[in-house]
Backbone and ligand atoms as CSV (ligand in chain L), in Angstrom:
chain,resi,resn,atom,element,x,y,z
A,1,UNK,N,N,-14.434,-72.520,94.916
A,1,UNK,CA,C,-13.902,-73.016,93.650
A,1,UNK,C,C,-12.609,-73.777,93.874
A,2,UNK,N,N,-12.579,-74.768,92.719
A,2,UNK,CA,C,-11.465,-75.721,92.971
A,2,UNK,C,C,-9.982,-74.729,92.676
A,3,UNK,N,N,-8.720,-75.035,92.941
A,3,UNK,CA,C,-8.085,-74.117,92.508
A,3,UNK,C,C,-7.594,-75.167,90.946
A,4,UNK,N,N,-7.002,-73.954,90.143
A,4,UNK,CA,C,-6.905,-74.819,88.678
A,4,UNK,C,C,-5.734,-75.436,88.868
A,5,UNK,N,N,-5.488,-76.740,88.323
A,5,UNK,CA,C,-4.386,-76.961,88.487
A,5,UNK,C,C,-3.472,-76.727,87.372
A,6,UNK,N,N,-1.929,-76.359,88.045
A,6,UNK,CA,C,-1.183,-75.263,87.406
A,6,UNK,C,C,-0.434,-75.895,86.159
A,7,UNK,N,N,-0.463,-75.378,84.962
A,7,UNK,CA,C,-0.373,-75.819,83.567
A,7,UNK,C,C,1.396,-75.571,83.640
A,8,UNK,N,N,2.216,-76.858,83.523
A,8,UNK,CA,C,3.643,-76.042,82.759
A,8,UNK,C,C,3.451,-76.427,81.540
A,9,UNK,N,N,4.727,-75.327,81.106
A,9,UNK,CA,C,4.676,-75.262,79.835
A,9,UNK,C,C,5.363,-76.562,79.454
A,10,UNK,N,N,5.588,-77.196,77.813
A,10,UNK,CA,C,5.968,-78.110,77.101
A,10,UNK,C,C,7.887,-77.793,77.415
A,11,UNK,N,N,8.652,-78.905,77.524
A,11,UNK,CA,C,9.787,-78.307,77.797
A,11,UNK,C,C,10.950,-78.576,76.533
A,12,UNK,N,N,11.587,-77.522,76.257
A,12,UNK,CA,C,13.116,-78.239,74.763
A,12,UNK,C,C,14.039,-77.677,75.761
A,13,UNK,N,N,14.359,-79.048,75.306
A,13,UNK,CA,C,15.678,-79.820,75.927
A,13,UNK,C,C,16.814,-78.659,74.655
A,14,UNK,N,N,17.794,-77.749,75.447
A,14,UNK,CA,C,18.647,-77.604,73.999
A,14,UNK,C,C,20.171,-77.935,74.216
A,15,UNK,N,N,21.014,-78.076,73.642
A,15,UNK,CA,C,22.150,-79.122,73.789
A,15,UNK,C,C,22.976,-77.454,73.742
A,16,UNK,N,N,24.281,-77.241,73.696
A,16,UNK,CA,C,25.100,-75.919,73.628
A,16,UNK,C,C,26.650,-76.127,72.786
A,17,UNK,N,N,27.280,-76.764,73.239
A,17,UNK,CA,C,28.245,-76.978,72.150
A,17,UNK,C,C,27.720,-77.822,70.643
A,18,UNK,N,N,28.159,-77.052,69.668
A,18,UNK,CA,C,27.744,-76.994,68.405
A,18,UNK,C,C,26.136,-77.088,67.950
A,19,UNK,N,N,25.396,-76.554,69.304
A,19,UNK,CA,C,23.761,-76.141,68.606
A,19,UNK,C,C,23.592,-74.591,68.905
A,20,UNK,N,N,24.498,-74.169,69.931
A,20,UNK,CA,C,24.548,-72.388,70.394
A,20,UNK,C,C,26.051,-72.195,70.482
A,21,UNK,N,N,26.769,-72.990,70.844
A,21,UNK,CA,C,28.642,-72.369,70.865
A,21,UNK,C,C,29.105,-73.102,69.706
A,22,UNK,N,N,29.768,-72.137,68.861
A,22,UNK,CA,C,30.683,-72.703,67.830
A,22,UNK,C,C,32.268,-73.144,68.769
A,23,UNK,N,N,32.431,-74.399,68.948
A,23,UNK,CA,C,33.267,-74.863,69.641
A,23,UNK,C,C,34.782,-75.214,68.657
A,24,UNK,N,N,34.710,-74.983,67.612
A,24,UNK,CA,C,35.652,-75.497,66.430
A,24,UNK,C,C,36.826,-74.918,66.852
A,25,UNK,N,N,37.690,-74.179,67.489
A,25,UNK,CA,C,38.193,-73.147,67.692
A,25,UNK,C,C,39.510,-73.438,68.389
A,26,UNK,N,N,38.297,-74.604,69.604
A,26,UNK,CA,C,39.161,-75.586,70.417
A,26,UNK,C,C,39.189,-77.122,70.513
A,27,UNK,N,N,38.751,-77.336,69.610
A,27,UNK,CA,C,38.584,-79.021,69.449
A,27,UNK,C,C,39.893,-79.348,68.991
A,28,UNK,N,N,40.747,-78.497,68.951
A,28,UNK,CA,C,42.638,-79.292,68.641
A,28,UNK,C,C,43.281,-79.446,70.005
A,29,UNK,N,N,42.472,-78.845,70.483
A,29,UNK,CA,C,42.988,-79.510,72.178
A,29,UNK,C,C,42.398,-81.084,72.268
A,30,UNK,N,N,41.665,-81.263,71.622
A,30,UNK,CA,C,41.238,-82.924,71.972
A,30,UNK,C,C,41.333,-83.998,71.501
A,31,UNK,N,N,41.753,-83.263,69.949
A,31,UNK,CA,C,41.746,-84.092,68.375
A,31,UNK,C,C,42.882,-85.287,68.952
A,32,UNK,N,N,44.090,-84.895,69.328
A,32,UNK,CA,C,44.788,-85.789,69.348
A,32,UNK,C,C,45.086,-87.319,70.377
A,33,UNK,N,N,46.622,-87.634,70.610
A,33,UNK,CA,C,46.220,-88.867,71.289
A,33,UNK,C,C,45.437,-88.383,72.873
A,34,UNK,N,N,46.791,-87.481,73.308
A,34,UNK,CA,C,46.427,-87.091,74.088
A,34,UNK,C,C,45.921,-85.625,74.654
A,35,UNK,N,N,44.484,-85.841,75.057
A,35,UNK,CA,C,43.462,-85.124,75.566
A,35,UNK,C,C,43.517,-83.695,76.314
A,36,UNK,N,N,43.771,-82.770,75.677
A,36,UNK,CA,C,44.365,-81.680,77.154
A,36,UNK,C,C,42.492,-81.185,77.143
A,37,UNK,N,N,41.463,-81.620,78.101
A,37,UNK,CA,C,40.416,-81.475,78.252
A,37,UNK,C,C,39.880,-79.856,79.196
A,38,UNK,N,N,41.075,-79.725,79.977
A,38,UNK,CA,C,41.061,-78.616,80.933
A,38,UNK,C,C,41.749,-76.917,79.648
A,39,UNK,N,N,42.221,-77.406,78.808
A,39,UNK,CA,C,42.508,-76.402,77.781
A,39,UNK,C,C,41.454,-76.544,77.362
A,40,UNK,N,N,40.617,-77.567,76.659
A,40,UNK,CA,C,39.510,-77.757,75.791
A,40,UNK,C,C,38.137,-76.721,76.611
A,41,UNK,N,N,38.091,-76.838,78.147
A,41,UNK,CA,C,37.043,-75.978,78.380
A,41,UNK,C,C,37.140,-74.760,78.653
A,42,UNK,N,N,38.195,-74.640,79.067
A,42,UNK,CA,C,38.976,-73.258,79.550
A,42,UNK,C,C,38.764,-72.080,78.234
A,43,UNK,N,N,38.443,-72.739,77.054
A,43,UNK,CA,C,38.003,-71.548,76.182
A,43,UNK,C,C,36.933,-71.547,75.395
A,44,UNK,N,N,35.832,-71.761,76.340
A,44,UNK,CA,C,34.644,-71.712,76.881
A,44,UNK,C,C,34.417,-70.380,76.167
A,45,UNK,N,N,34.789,-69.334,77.205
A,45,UNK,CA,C,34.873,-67.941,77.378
A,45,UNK,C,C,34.624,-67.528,75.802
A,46,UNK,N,N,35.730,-68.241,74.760
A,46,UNK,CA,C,35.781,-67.716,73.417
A,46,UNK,C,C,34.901,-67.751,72.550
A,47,UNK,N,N,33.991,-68.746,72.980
A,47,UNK,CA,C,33.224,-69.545,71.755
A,47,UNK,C,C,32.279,-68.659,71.204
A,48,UNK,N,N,32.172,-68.333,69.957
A,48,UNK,CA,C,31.105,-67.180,69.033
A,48,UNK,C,C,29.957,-67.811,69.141
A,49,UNK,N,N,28.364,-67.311,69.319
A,49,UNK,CA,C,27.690,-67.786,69.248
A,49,UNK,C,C,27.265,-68.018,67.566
A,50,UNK,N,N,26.346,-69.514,67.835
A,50,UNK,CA,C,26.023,-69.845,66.344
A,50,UNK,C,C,24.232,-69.154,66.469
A,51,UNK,N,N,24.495,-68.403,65.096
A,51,UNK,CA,C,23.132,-67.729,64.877
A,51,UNK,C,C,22.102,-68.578,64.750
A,52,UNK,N,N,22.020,-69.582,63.964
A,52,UNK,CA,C,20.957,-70.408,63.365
A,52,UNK,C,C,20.299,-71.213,64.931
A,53,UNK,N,N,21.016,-71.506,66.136
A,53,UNK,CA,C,20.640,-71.576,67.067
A,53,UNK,C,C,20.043,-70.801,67.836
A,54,UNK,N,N,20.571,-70.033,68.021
A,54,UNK,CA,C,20.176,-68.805,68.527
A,54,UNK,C,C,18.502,-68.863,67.922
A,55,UNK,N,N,18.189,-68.944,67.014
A,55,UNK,CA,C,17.080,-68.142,66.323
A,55,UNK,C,C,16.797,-69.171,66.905
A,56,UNK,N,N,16.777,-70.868,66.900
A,56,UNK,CA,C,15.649,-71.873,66.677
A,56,UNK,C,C,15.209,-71.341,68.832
A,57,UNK,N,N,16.145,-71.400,69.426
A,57,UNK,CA,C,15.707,-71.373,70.551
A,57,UNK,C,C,14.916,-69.574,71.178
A,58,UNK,N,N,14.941,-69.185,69.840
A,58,UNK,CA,C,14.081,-67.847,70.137
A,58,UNK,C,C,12.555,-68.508,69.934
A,59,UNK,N,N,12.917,-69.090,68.602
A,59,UNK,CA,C,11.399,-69.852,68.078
A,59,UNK,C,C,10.679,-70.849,69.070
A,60,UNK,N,N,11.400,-71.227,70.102
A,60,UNK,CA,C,10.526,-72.503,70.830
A,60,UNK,C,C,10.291,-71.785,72.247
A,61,UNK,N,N,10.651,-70.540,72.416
A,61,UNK,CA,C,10.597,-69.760,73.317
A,61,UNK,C,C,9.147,-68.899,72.987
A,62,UNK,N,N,9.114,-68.399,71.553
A,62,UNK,CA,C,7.836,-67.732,71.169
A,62,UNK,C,C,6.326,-68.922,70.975
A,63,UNK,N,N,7.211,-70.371,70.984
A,63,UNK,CA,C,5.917,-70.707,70.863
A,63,UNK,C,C,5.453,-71.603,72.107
A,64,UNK,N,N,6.204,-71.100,73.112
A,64,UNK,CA,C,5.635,-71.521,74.214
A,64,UNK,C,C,6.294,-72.439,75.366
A,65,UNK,N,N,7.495,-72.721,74.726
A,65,UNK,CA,C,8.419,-74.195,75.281
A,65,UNK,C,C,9.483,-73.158,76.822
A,66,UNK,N,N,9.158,-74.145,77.256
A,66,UNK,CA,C,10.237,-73.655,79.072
A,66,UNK,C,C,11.642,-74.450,78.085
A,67,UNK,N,N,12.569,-73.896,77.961
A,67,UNK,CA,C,14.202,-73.872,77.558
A,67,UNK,C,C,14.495,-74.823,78.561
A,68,UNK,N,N,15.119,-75.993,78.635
A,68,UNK,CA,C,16.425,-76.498,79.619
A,68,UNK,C,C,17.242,-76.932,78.430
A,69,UNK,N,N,18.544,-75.834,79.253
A,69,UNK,CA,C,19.890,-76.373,78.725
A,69,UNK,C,C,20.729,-77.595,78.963
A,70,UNK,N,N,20.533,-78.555,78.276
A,70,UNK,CA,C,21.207,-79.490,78.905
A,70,UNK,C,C,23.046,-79.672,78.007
A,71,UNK,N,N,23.918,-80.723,78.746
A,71,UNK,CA,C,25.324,-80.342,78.148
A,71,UNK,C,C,26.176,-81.306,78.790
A,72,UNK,N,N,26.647,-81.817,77.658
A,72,UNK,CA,C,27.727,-82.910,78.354
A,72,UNK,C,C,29.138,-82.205,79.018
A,73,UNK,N,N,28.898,-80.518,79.356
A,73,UNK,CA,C,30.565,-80.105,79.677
A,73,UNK,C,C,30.113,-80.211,81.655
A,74,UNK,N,N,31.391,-80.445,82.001
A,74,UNK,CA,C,31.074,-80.609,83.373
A,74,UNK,C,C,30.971,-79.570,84.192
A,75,UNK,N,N,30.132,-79.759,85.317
A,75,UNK,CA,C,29.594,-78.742,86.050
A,75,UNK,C,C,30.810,-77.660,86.676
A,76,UNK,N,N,32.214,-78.346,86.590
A,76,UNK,CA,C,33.093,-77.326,87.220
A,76,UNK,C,C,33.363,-76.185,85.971
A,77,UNK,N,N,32.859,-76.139,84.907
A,77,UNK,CA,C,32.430,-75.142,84.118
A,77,UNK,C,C,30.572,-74.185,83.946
A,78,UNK,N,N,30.593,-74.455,84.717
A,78,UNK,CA,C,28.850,-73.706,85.120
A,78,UNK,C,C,29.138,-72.293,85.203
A,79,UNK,N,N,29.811,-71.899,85.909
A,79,UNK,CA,C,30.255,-70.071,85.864
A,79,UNK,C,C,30.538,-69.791,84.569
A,80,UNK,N,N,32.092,-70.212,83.561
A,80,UNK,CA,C,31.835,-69.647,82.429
A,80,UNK,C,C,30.598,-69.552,81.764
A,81,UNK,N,N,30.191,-71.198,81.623
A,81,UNK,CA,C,28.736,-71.204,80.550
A,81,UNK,C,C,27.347,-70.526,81.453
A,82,UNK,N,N,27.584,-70.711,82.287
A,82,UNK,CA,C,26.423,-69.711,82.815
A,82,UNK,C,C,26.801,-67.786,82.027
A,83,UNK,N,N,27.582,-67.581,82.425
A,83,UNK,CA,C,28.074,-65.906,82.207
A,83,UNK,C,C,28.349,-66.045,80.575
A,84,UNK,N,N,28.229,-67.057,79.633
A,84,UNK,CA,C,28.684,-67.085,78.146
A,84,UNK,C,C,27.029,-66.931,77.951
A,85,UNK,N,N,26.014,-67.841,78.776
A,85,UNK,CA,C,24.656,-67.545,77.890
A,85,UNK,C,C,24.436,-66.158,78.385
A,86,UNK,N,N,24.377,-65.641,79.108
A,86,UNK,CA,C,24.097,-64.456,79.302
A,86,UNK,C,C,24.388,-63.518,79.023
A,87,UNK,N,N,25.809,-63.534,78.540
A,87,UNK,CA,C,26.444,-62.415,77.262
A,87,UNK,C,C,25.866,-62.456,76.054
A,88,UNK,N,N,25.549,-63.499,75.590
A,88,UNK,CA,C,24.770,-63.690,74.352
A,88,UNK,C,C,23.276,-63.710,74.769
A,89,UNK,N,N,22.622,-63.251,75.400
A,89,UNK,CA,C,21.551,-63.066,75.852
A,89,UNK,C,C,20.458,-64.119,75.797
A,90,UNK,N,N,20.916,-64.824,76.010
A,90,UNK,CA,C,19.790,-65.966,76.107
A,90,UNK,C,C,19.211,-66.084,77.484
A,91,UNK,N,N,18.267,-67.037,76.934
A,91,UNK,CA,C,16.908,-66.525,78.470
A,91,UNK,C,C,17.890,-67.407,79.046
A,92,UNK,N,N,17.142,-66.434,80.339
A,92,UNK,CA,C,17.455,-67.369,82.135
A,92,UNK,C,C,16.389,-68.690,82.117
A,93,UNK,N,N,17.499,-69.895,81.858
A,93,UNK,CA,C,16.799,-71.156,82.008
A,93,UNK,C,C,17.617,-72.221,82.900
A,94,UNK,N,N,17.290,-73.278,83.425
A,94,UNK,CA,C,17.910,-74.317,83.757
A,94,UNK,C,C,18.893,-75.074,83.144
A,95,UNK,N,N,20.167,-75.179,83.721
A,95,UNK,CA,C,21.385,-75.839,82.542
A,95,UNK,C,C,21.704,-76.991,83.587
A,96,UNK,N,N,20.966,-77.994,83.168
A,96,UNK,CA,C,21.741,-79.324,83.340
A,96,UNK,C,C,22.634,-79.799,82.689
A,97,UNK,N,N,23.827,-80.113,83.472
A,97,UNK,CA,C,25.168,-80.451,83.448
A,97,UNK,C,C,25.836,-81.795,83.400
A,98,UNK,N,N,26.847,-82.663,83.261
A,98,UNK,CA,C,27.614,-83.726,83.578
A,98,UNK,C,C,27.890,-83.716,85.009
A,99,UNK,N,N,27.975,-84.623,85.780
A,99,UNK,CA,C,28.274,-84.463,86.925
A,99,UNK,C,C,30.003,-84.439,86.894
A,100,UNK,N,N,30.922,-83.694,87.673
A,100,UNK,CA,C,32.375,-83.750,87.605
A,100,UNK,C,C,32.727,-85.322,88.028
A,101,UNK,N,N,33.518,-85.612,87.248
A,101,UNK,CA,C,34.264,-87.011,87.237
A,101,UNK,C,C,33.788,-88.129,86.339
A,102,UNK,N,N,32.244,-87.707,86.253
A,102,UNK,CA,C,31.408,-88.734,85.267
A,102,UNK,C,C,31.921,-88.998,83.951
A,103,UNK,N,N,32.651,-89.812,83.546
A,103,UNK,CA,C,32.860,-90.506,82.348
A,103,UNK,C,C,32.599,-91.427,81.605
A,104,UNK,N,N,30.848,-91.647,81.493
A,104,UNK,CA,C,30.064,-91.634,80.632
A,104,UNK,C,C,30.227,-91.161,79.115
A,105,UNK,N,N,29.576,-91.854,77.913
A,105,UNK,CA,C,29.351,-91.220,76.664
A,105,UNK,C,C,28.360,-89.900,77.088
A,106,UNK,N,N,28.413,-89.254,75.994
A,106,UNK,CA,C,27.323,-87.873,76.319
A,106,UNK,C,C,25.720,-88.807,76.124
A,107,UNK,N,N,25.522,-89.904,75.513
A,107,UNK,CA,C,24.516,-90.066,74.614
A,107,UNK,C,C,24.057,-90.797,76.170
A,108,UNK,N,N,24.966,-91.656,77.008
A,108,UNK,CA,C,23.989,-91.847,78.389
A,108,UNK,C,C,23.854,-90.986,79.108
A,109,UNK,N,N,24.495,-90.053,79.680
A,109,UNK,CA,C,24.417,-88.798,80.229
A,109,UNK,C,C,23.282,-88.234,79.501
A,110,UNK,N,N,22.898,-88.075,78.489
A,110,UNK,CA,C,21.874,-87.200,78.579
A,110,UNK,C,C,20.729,-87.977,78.677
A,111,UNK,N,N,20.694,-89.048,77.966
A,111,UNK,CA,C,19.451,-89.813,78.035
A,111,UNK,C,C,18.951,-90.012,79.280
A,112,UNK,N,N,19.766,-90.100,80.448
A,112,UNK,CA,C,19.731,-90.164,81.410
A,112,UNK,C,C,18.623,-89.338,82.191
A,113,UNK,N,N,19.830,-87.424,81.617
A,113,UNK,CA,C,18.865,-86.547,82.285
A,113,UNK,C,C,17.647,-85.980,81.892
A,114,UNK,N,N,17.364,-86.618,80.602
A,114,UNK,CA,C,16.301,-86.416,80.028
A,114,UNK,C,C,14.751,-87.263,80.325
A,115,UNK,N,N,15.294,-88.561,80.502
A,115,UNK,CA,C,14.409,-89.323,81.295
A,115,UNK,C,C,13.821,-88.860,82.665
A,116,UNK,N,N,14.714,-88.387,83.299
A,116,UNK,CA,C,14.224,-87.575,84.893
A,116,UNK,C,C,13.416,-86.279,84.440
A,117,UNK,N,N,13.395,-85.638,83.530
A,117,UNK,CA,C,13.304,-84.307,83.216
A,117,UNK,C,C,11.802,-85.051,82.616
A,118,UNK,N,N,11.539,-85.836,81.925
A,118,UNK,CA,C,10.388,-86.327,81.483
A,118,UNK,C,C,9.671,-87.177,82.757
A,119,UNK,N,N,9.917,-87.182,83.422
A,119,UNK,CA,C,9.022,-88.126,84.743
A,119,UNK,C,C,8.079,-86.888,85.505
A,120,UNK,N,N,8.121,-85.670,85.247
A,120,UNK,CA,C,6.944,-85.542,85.618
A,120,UNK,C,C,6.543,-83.863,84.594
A,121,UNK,N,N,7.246,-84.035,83.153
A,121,UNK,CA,C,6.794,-82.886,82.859
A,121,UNK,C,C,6.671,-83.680,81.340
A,122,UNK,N,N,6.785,-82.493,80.462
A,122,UNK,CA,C,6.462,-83.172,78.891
A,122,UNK,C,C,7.652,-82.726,77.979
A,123,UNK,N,N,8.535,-83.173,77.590
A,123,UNK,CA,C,9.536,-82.799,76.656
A,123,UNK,C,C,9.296,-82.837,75.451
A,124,UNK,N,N,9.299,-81.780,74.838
A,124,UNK,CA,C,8.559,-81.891,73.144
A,124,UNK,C,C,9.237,-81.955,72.360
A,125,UNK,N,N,10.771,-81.700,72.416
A,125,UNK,CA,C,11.552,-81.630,71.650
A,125,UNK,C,C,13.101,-81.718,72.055
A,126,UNK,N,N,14.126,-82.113,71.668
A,126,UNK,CA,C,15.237,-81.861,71.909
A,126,UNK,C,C,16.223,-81.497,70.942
A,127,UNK,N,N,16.984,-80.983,70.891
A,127,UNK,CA,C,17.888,-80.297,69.810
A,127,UNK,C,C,19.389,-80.656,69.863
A,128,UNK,N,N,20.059,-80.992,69.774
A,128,UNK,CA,C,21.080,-81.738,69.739
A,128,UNK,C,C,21.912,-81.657,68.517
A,129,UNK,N,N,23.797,-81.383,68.159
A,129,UNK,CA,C,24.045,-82.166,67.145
A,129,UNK,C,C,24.673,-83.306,67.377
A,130,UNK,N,N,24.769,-83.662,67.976
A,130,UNK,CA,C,25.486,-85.215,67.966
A,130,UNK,C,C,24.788,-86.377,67.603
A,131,UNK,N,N,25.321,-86.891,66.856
A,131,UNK,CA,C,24.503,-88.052,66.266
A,131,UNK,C,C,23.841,-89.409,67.322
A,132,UNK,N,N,25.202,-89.249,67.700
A,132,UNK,CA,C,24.951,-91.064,69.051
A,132,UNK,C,C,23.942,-90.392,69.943
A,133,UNK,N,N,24.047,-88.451,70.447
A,133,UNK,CA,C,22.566,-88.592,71.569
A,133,UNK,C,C,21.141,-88.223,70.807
A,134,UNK,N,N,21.454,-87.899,69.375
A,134,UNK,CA,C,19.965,-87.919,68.370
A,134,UNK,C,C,19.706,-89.300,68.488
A,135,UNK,N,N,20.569,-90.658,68.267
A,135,UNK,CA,C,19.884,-91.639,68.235
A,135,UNK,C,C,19.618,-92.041,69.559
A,136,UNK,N,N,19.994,-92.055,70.442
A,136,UNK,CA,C,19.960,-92.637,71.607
A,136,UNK,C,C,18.792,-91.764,72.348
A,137,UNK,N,N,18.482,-90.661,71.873
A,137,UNK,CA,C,16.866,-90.102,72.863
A,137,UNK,C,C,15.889,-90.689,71.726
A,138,UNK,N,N,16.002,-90.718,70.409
A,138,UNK,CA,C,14.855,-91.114,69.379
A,138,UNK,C,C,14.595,-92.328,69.637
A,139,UNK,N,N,15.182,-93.117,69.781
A,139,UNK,CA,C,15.275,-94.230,70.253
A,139,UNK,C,C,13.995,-94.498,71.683
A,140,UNK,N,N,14.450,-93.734,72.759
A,140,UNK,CA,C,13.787,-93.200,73.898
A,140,UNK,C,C,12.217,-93.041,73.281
A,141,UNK,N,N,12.196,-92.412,71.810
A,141,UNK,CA,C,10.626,-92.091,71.830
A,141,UNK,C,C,10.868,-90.378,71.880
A,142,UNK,N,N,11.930,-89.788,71.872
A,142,UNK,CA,C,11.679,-88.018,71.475
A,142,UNK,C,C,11.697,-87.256,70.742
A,143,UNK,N,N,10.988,-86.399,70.369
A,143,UNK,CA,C,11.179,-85.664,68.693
A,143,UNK,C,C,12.769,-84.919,69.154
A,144,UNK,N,N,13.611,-85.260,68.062
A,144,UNK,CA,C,14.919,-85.010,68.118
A,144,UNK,C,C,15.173,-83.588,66.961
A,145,UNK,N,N,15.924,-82.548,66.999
A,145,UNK,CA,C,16.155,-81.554,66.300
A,145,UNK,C,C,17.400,-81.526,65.647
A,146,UNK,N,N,17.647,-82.259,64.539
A,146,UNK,CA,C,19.481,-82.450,64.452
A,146,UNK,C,C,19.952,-81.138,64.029
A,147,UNK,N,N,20.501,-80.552,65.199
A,147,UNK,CA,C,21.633,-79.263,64.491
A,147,UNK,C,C,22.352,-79.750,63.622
A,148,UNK,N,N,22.755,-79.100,63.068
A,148,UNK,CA,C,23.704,-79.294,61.775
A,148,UNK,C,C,24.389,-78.380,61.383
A,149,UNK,N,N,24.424,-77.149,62.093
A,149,UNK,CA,C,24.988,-75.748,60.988
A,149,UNK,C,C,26.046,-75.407,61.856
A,150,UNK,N,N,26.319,-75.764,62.503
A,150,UNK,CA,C,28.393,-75.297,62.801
A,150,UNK,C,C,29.218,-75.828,62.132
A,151,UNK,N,N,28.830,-76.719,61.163
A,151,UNK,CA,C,30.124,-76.901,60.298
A,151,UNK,C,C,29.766,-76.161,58.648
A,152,UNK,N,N,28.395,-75.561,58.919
A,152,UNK,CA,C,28.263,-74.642,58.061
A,152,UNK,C,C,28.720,-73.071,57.948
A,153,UNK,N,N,29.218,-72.884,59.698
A,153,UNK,CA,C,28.972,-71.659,59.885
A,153,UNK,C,C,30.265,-70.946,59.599
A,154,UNK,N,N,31.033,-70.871,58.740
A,154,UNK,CA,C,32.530,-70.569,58.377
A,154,UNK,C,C,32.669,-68.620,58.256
A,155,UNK,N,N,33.882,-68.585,57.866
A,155,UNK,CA,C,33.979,-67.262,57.861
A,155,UNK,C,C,32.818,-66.539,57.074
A,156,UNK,N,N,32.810,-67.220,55.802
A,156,UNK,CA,C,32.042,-66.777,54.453
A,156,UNK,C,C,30.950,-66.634,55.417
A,157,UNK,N,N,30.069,-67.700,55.975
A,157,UNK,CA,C,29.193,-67.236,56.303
A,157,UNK,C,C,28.472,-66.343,57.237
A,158,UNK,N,N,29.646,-66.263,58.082
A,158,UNK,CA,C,29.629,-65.172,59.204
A,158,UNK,C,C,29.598,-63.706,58.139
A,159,UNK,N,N,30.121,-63.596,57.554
A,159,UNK,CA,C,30.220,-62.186,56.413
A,159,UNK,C,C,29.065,-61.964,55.660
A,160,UNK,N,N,28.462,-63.371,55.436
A,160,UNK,CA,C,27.121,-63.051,55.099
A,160,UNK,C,C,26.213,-62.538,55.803
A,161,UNK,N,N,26.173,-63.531,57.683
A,161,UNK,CA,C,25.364,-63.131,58.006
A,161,UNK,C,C,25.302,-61.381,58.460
A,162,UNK,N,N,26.691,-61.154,58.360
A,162,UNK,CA,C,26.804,-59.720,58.804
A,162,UNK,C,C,26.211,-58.658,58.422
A,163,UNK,N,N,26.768,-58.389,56.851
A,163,UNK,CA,C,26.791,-57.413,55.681
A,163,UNK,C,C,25.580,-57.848,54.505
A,164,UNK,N,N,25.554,-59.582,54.931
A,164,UNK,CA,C,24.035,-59.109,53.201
A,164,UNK,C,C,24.635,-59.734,52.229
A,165,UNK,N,N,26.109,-59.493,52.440
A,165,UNK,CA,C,26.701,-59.729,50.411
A,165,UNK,C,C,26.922,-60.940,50.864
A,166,UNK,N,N,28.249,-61.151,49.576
A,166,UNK,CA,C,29.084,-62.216,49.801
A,166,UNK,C,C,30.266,-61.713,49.199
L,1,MG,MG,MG,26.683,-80.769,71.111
């Protein structure tokens, strides 16, 4: 008998700052003229996870999708965000990174690694909130997932999701 040839699964692409890390916390390290970027990742460590993510990447996990994390933060942050998904228990998946020094928009950087990631498998989806890399993979031809709920996710709603009330 022939041997079968081996089926992977469909792959989502999922993005991590503001689709799984609520990053709001530290974006005043960047807001201004000047950039303190090494404060900006350095509290990594802090970031609460966002629930509504959480769930969607439970959902593409139950229905069959291989997870790659992809992320415009640079690879000399791979230990925190490696040890941050894993506190928050998310599956053991592949986290493609920025290369260190690359200063690129995120929207070529990913398109980038998404194109390689599609040359010999099937990407079904990607999840993203940033607008410039939603347009710039749709564009590409990919079903795009626009996060949207970290600027929903405020105290109030953390209390909701906690307790029930309001
Ligand atoms: Mg993002």
């Amino acid at each position: 008998m022939k041997p079968m040839p081996v089926e992977h699964p469909p792959i989502a692409v999922v993005d991590l700052d503001g689709v799984l890390a609520d990053v709001r916390h530290r974006l005043h390290h960047i807001d201004g003229a000047s950039k303190d970027w090494d404060a900006f990742f350095a509290g990594i460590p802090d970031d609460p996870p966002l629930a509504e993510g959480l769930a969607v990447v439970e959902r593409l996990l139950a229905d069959g999708h291989e997870i790659v994390f992809v992320t415009g933060r640079p690879e000399r942050t791979r230990g925190d965000t490696e040890r941050w998904l894993a506190r928050h228990r998310l599956p053991r998946a592949r986290v493609l990174m920025r290369r260190d020094g690359d200063r690129r928009p995120a929207r070529q950087v990913k398109r980038a690694i998404v194109r390689r990631l599609a040359t010999d498998r099937t990407v079904a989806v990607v999840v993203d909130d940033d607008p410039a890399v939603c347009d710039a993979l749709e564009a590409d031809g990919r079903a795009v997932y626009r996060a949207d709920w970290m600027d929903r996710a405020g105290p109030l709603h953390r209390a909701q999701e906690g307790d029930g009330t309001t």
